[in-house]
N, C-alpha and C positions, 0 to 999 in steps of 0.2 A: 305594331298593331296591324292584324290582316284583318281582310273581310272572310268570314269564313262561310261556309253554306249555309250556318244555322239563318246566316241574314236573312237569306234568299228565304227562306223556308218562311222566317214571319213575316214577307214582304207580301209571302202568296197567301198568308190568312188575312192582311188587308187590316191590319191591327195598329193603333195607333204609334206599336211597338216595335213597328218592321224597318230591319235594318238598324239597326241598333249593334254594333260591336262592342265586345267586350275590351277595357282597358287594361293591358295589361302592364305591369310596370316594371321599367327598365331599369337592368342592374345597372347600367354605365351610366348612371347618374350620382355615383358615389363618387366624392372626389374632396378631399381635405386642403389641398395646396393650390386648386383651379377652382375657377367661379362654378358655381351650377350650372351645370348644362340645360339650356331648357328643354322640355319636352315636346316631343315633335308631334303636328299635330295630324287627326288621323286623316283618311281618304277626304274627300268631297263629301257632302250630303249624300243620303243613300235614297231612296223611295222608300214612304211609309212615315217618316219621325217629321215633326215639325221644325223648318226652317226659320219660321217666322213667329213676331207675336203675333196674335189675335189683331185684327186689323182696331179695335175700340184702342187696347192697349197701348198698340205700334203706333198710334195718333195723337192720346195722351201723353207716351214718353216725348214724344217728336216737339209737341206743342212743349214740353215741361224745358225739353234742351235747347231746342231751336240753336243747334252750331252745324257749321256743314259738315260734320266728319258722317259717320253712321256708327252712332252705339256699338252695336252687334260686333260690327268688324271691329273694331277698335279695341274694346275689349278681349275678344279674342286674340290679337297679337299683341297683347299688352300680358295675359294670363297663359297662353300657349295652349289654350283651350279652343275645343272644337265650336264652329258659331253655335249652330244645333243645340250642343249641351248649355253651351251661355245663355243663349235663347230661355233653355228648358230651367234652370236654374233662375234667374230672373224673374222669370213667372211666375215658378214656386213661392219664390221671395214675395213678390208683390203681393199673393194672393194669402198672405200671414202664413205661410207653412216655416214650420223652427226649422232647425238646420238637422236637428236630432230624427225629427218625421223624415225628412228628404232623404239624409243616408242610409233610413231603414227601411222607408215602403216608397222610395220611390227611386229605386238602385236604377231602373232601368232607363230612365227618364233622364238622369247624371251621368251613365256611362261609367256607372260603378266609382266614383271618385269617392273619396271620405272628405271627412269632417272639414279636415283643415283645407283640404284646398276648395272648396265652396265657400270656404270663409275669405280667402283668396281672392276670388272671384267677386265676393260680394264687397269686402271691402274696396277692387278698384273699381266698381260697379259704383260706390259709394262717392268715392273720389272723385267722377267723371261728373257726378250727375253735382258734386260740390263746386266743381272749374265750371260747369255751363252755368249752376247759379251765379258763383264769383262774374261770371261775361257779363252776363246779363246786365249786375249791377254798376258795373263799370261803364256798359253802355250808356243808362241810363245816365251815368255819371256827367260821362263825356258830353253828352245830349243838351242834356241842362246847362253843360259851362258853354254852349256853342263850339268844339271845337272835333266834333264827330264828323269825318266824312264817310264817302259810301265803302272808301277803300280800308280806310282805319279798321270801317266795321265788320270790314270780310278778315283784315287781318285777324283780329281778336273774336271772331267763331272760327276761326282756324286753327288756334291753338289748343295743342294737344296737351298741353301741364299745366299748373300752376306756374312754372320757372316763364315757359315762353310767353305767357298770360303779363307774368310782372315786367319781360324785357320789352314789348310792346305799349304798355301804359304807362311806364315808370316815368319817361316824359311830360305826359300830361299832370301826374300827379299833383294836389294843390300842394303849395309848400315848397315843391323842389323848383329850381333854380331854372331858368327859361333854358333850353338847352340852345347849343348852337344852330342846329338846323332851324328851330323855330323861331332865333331869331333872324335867320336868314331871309324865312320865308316872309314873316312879318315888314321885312325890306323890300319885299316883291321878288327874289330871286327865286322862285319854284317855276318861272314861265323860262326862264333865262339852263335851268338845270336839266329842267324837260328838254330843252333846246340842245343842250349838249349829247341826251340819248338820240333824239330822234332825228334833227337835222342841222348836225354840228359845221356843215358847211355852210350854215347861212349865220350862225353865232358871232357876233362881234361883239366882244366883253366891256369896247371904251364906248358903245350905247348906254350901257349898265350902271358909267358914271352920273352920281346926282349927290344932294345932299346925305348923308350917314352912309355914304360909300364915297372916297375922296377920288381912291386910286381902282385901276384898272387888277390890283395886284388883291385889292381886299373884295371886290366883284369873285373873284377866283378863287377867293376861298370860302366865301360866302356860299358859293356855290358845290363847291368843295365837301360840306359840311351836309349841305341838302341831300348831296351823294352820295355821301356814306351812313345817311341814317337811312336813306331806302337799302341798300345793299346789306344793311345790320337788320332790318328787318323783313327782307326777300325771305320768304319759307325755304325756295328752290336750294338760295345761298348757303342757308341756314343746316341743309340738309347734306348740302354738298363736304363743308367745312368738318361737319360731324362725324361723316364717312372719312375725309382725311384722318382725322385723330383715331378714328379705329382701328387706321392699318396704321400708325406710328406707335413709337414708344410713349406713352404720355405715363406721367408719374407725378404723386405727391413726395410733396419733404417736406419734414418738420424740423426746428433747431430751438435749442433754448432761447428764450427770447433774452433781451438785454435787463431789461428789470428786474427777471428773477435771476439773473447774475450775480446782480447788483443786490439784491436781498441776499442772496447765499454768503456773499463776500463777509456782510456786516452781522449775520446770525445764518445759525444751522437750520433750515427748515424742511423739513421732513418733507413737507407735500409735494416741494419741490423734486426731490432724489426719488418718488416713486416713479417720475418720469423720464429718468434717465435713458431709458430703451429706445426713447425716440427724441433726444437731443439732438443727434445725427441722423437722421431717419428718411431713408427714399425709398418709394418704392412702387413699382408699376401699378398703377390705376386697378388693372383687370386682375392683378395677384393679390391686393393688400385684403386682408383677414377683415371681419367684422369689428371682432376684438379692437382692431389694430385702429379704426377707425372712430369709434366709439371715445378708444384713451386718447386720441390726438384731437378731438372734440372736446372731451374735459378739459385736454393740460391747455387749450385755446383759449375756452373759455376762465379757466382760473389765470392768464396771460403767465402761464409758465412756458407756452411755446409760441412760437412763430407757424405758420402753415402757408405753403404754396403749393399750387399747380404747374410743374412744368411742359409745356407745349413745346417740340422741335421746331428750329425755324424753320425744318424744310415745309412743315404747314403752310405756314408763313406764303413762304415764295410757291408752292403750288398752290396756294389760294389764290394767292394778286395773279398770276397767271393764268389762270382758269377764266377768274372774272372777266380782265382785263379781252381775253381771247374768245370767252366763251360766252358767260350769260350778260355780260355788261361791254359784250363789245358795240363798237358805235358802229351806226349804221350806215355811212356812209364817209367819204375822205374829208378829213378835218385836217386842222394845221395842226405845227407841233402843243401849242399853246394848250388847245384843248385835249390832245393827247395827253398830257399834262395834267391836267383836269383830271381825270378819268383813274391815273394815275396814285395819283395823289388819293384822293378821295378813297381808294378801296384800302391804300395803305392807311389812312387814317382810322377807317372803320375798322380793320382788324385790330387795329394796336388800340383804340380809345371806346369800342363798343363790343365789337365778336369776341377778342380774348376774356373781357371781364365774364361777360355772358357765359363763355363756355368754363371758365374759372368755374360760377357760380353752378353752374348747370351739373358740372361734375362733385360738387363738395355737396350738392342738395341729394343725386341719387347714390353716392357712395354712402353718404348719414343715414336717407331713407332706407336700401338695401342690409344697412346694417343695423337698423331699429329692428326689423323686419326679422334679423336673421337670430336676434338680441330675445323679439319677443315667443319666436315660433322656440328657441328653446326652454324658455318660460312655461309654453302653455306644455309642451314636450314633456318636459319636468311633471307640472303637475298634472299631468295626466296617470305619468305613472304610480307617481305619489298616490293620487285618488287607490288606483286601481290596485295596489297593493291587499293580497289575499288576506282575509281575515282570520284571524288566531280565535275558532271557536270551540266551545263545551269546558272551559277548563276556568277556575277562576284564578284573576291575577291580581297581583301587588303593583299600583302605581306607584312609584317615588317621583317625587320631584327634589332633585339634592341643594343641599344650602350647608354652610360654616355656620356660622354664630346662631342665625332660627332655625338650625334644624332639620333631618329630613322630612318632609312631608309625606304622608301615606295615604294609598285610599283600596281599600281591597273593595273587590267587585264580581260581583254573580258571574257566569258565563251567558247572561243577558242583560250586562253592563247594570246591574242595579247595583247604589253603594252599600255596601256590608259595612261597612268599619273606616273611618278616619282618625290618623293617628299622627304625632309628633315624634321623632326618635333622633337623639343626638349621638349621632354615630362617632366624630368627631371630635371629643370632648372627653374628660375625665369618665368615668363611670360606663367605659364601653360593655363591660359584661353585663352589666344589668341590663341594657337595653338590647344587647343581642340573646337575651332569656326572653324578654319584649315581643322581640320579632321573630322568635321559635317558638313561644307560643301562639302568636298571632295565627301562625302558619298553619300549625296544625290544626288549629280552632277549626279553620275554614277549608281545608285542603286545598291551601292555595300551593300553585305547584314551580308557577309562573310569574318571574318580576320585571316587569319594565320601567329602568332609569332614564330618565331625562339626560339629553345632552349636555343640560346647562353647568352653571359655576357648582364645584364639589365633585364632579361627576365621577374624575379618576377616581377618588378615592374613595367613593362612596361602592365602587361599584369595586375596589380592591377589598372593600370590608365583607362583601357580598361573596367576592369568591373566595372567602377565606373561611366563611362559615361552611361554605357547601361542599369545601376540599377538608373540613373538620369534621363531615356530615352531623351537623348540628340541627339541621332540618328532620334526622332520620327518624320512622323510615318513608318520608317522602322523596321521588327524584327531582329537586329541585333546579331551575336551570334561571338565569337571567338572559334580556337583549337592551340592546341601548335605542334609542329611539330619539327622531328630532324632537325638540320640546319648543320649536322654533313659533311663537306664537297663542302660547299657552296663558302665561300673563296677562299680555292684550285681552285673551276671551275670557280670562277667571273675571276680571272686573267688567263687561259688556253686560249691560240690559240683560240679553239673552240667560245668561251665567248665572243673573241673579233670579232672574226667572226657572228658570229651571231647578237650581239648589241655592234656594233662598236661607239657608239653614248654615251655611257653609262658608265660615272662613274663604276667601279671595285664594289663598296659598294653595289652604285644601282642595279650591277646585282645577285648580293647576294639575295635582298631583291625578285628579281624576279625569281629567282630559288626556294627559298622558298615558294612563293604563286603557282608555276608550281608543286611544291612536293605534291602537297593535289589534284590541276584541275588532274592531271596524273604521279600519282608516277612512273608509268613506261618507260614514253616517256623522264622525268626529271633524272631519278638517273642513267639511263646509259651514261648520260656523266658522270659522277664521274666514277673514280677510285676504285669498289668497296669496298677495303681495308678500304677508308677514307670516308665511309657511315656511320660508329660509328655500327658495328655490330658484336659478339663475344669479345672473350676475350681471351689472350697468342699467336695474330698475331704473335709477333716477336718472339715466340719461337719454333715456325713450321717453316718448309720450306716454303720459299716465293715461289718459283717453282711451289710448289703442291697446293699453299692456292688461286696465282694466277691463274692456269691453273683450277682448280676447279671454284674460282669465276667466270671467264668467260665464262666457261659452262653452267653455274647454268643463268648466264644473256642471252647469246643465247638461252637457254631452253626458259625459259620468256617469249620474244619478239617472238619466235617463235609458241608458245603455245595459246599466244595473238592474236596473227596476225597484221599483218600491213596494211593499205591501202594504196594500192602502189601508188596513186593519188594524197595522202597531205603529204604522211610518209617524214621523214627529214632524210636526208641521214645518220645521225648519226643514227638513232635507223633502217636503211636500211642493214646498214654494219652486224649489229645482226644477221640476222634473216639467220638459218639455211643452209647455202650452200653460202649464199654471202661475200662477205669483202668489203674491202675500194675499192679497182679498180673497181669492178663489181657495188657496190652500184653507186660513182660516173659516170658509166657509164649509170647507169638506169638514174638519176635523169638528166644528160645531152639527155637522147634520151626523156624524156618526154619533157624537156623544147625546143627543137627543134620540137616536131612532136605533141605535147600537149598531153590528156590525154590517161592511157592506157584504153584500153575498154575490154579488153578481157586477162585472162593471157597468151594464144598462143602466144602475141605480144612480151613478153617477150624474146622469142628467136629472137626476131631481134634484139636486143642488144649484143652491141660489148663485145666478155666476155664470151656471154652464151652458155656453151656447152649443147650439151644431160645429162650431169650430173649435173651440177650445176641447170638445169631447176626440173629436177626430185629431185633436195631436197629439194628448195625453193618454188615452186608451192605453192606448197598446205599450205604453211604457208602467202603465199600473197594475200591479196582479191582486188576485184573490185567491189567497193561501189556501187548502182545505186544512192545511195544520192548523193554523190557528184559529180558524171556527171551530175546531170538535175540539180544542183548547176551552174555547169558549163557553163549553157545555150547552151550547146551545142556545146561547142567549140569542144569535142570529140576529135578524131586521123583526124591527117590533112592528112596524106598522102594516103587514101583508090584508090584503082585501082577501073575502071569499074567495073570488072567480081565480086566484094566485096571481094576480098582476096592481099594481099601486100605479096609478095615476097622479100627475103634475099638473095643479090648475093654476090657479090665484091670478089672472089676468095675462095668462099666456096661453100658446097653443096646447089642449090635455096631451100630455106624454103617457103611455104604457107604458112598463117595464116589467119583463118579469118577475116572479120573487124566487125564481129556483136558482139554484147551482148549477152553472156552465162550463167544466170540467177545462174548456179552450181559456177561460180565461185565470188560469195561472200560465197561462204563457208567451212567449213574445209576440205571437199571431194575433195580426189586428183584428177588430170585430169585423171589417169593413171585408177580410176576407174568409170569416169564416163560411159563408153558404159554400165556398172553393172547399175550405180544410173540410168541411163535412162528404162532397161528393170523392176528395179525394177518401180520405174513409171509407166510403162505401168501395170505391175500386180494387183498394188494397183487402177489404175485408178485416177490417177493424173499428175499434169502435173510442168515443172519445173520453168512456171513464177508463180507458187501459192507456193512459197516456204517462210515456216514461217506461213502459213496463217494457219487457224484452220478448215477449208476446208482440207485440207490437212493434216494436223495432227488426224485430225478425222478419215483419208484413211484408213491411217498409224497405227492405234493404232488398230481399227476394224481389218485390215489385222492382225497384228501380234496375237492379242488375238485370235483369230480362227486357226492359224499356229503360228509354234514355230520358231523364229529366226534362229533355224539350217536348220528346213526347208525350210523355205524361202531363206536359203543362199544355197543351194542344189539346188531348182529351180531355180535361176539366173546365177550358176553357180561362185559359191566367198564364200567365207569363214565367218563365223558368225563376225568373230570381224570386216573384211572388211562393210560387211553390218551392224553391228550395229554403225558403224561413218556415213556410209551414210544417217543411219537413223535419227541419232544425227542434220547430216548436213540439212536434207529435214525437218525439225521438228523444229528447231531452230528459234526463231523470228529475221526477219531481224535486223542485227544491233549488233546480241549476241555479250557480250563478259565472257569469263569464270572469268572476275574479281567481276562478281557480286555478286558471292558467299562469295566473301571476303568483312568483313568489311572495313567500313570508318574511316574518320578521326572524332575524337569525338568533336561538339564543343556544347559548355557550355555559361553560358551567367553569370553568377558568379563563385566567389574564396573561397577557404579554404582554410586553412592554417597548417603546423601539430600540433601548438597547440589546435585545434577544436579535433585533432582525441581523442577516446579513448579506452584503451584496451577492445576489445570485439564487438567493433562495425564491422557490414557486410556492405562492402561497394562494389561497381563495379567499375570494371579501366580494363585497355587494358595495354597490355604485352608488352614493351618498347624493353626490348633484354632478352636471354636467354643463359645463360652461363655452364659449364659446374658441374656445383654447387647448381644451380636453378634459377630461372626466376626473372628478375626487374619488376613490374608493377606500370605504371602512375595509380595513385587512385585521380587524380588531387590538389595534397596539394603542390607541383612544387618540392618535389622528390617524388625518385617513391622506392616505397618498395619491397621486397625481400620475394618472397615465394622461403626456402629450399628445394633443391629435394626430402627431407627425409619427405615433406609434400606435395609431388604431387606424391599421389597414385593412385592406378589400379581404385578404386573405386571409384572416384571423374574425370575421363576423359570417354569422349564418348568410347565407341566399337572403332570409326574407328582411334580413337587418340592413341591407346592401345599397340602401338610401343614405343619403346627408343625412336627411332629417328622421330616421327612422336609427341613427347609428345606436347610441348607447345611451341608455336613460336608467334616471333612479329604481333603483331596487332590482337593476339584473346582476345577478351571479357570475362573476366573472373569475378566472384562471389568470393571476399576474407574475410576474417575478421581477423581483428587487431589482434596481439599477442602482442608486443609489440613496444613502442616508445621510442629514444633517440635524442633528439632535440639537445642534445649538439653534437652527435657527426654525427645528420643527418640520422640516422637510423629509417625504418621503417619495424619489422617484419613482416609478413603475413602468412596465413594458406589458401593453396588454400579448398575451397568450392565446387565448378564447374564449368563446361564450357558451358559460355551461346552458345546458339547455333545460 
């Protein structure tokens, strides 16, 4: 990341914008078999951006932590993020702005980041400010049992984790067992230990004998004990030790543990032999997989395995050395005895307090790193899932397949309304009659298109399907089918929701129609689901539900908001999404429409009960007003217009205005807050805002900027390059846009293959089903879907802009594989990724 002139350039308009560099992102952060690289962070502060909070805020946070580190920095080398942007991010946060507002109108303010890593940020934003509560109350703790001193207390606001927080208190705790040092201390040896650092020439250990110390020999251990709980708890130490292990080999290993030996021996147990892979299992710290982590967690916890952390001894003896020479040396000539002392004590700390610590330390962030990596492909997953292009104007046949009940049917408009639900035993005796059933269904409705459910029957329902269409039994329609997940479909046929919606309808049958709504609009259908139960990632249950959930629903509000809604047909469930609203305020939109009919304009939004100045500034801009669907509407319009064209908001609030006309700006991504900008920009191009979308106008547009440079043009209108290049996006845009069309469809086929057709070596094309922490499923359509390993999806086989870890291959991209190999018996189908069709 350089500094480029443009800085300079807004340093000298004195803009609260100046200096601000573009982020750009780095390929050499892909890497499959090595850790993440982190991202390197950019210059210094520049002149112009803010470095700091607000001095009210910066006082409030201070007051809320009160630990000596500093927020800002800490953060920052915790996230690899610039202070500046943490700063700017923060504030954001605090000031209620969603995550979805931030990445869209406040690009410049982030230094261009997306979604996920502010969520990054904000979550260890979240963590830090949870460890200064944890201090706090601990202090308190201590306080109260009397055993708080001034040094204890600088220890514990010094701590940087949760881990260092518990290895610091863990002694005090009630309940645990008086440790050795304190009961040393409680003996009086803490003047006697001091004595040993500061002036061990004057130490004489047979003073030290009295009653509960007999010998000169338990004086010296006693003391022993004092010394190595300071040195287990010295920060310096602490930091010192950790650097050792960074430049050693440090590795875990796993082994079968002995009980489930012993259970295998006397019965076969299945859960047991899933863990075979790490029975013998070692493996460097900084190389081992997420994956890899996550199973040696389970097979722990189920005590199918053993788990340790191995540390070389050369740690070991470059620690007691360091100490012993370096931060724990005595300060002046001492005899052998207390040499001795000194000795002892640092050996004892490593082996009875620093190795456990560092044990614990490294099994808490190798879990946490790989929760982390567990749930960013989660939300990865369903992001794509969401964003999957819509299969619109054609009407289709949902199935949902079953044996003994049946298939289930539900045809549906090309505006998801249900036409027809039906029963058909594909299955069974009497197959021709029911395939006259579903030929004439077909025709009834010119339905063209079918989508099967993944679930139980599916091969062969979906064998019966191509067996009609290679009989052209449909003709003369061109019939085609897709297979589709059904992953969740059950769950939401019986939910409230479901029965609210098709109150009329069989549980089955709404199955069958949530599955044909997954394909017309995967986006507006799968946020009723619970995204958990979407069938997307792998080791949900061994993350935090907490973090897996408050991430999924991020990732879904992001979506719906990015998409947009039309506040004029939108359904109150996919209303509640969308960036700044919930269920109160949704429900109140959808009642002030249904009372006062269509909105026309987004001003109108503030006359709704609910809507503040904040909740309108996040949501806006994510809400459109179709003109399609007003002149649908015949004109029914907003009923309530005043003479003068403007409706006023009283009833014990401040009177709102709003206009009652149509604002051409607002069917598109361009916030209100920047339209007085999109309008002058208008006037400079010599355009106007009912020609929006049109090629008239795009022609303006293109001419202007190619003759002037975007920064320019953002200098004469007065707003900022990123501001005007969404407005530009927005006036350029053909009516109607939506950003899903970048993303592939649902693939449908009009014939079957089966895996004994494949054979090793054949290059075939399919779409990416899920993507695990291990490597990617892909549908190649033979009804399972095969397994390309990470360790064959390289740098050199993904576009440039795929060329991230986490950006590598997600649900529903088109990919180029060829066969490695097939196992029919046990369902397995190798693959070697090729390329990414584009």
């Amino acid at each position: 990341m350089s500094e480029s002139h443009e800085a300079n350039r807004w340093a000298d308009e004195g803009t609260s914008l100046a200096g601000y560099t573009l982020k750009k992102e780095e390929e050499e952060d892909f890497t499959f078999d090595e850790p993440c690289l982190k991202k390197q962070k950019t210059s210094s502060a520049c002149l112009g951006h803010p470095t700091s909070l607000p001095s009210s805020e910066s006082q409030v946070l201070r007051n809320e932590l009160n630990m000596t580190w500093d927020m800002m920095e800490l953060l920052s080398t915790l996230t690899c993020v610039e202070r500046w942007v943490c700063v700017n991010i923060i504030t954001l946060l605090r000031e209620e702005n969603t995550v979805p507002f931030i990445v869209r109108y406040r690009k410049e303010m982030i230094n261009h980041m997306d979604a996920d890593a502010i969520r990054d940020v904000q979550l260890v934003f979240e963590e830090l400010c949870s460890l200064a509560k944890k201090t706090q109350s601990v202090i308190q703790t201590l306080k109260k049992d009397g055993v708080l001193t001034a040094e204890l207390e600088q220890n514990l606001r010094s701590c940087r984790s949760a881990d260092e927080l518990d290895h610091v208190y863990s002694p005090y705790k009630k309940g645990s067992k008086l440790t050795k040092a304190r009961r040393a201390k409680a003996l009086g040896l803490e003047v006697a230990a001091s004595a040993v650092l500061n002036t061990p020439h004057t130490l004489d250990l047979r003073t030290w004998v009295k009653p509960g110390l007999s010998s000169v020999e338990e004086v010296a251990t006693g003391v022993e004990h004092i010394l190595a709980d300071m040195i287990a708890k010295d920060p310096e130490t602490l930091t010192h030790v950790k650097t050792l292990c960074e430049n050693s080999f440090v590795s875990i290993q796993s082994s079968v543990s002995k009980s489930a030996l012993k259970e295998r021996e006397q019965k076969s147990v299945q859960d047991i032999d899933k863990f075979h892979l790490y029975f013998d299992f070692t493996c460097n710290i900084q190389r081992i997989q997420p994956h890899q982590t996550l199973a040696i967690n389970r097979g722990e916890s189920l005590k199918i395995l053993t788990v340790k952390v191995n540390i070389p001894d050369r740690v070991k003896s470059d620690f007691t050395r360091w100490c012993i020479n370096n931060r724990w040396r005595l300060k002046t000539n001492a005899r052998e005895d207390v040499h001795a002392i000194i000795r002892k004590a640092v050996e004892d700390s490593y082996k009875r307090l620093v190795l456990p610590f560092l044990t614990r330390s490294y099994r808490t962030k190798l879990t946490s790193a790989a929760e982390k990596e567990s749930i960013a492909m989660f939300v990865r997953n369903l992001r794509q899932r969401l964003l999957v292009c819509p299969v619109r104007g054609c009407v289709i046949m949902g199935v949902d397949p079953g044996f003994r009940h049946g298939c289930k049917l539900a045809i549906l408009s090309p505006t998801s309304q249900v036409l027809h639900t039906d029963v058909v035993y594909l299955h069974n005796s009497g197959q021709q009659k029911e395939a006259d059933k579903l030929r004439h269904l077909m025709i009834k409705y010119s339905c063209t298109r079918i989508v099967i459910g993944n679930g139980t029957a599916c091969r062969e329902t979906e064998s019966f399907f191509a067996d009609l269409i290679s009989r052209r039994c449909f003709h003369p329609l061109d019939v085609s089918y897709c297979i589709t997940n059904e992953a969740g479909a059950s769950i939401y046929s019986v939910s409230p929701e479901a029965v609210k919606e098709m109150p009329d309808l069989d549980p089955n049958l709404r199955s069958a129609v949530s599955i044909g709504r997954r394909v017309q609009d995967p986006l507006a259908e799968l946020v009723k689901i619970d995204p958990k139960h979407i069938g997307i990632g792998t080791y949900q249950h061994d993350v935090s539900g907490g973090a897996l959930k408050a991430a999924l629903d991020s990732v879904v509000q992001e979506c719906v908001s990015f998409v947009g809604v039309d506040i004029n047909i939108c359904s109150e469930t996919l209303m509640r999404l969308v960036a700044g609203l919930n269920a109160g305020r949704a429900r109140h939109i959808v009642e002030w429409r249904e009372q006062n009919g269509l909105f026309i304009n987004r001003e109108q939004l503030k006359l709704v009960k609910g809507m503040g100045p904040k909740t309108y500034q996040q949501c806006a801009g994510f809400i459109r007003i179709n003109p399609q669907t007003l002149h649908r509407s015949n004109g029914e319009g907003f009923l309530g217009l005043g003479s003068e064209g403007t409706v006023s908001k009283g009833k014990g609030k401040t009177c709102v205005n709003v206009p009652a006309s149509f604002n051409p700006l607002d069917q598109t991504c361009i916030h209100p807050e920047s339209y007085h900008v999109a309008q002058r920009f208008l006037s400079l191009v010599g355009g106007s805002a009912d020609h929006i979308g049109s090629l008239v106008l795009r022609q303006c547009v293109e001419s202007k900027v190619s003759t002037s440079s975007v920064e320019e043009l953002a200098r004469t209108v007065d707003t900022t390059p990123e501001t005007l290049k969404l407005i530009i996006d927005g006036l350029t845009q053909p009516p109607g846009f939506d950003i899903r069309q970048n993303f592939g469809q649902a693939d449908f086929k009009q014939g079957i293959v089966s895996m004994n057709d494949l054979r090793v070596g054949a290059v075939l094309t399919g779409r990416v089903d899920n993507t695990t922490l291990f490597g990617a499923f892909v549908d190649i359509g033979v009804g399972r879907a095969g397994l390309i390993h990470k360790s064959n999806i390289t740098l050199d086989k993904l576009p440039v802009s795929q060329r991230r870890r986490s950006l590598a291959l997600g649900p529903g991209e088109r990919v180029e594989v060829r066969v490695l190999n097939v196992d029919t018996q046990r369902g397995r189908i190798g693959l070697d990724l090729i390329r990414v069709l584009q």
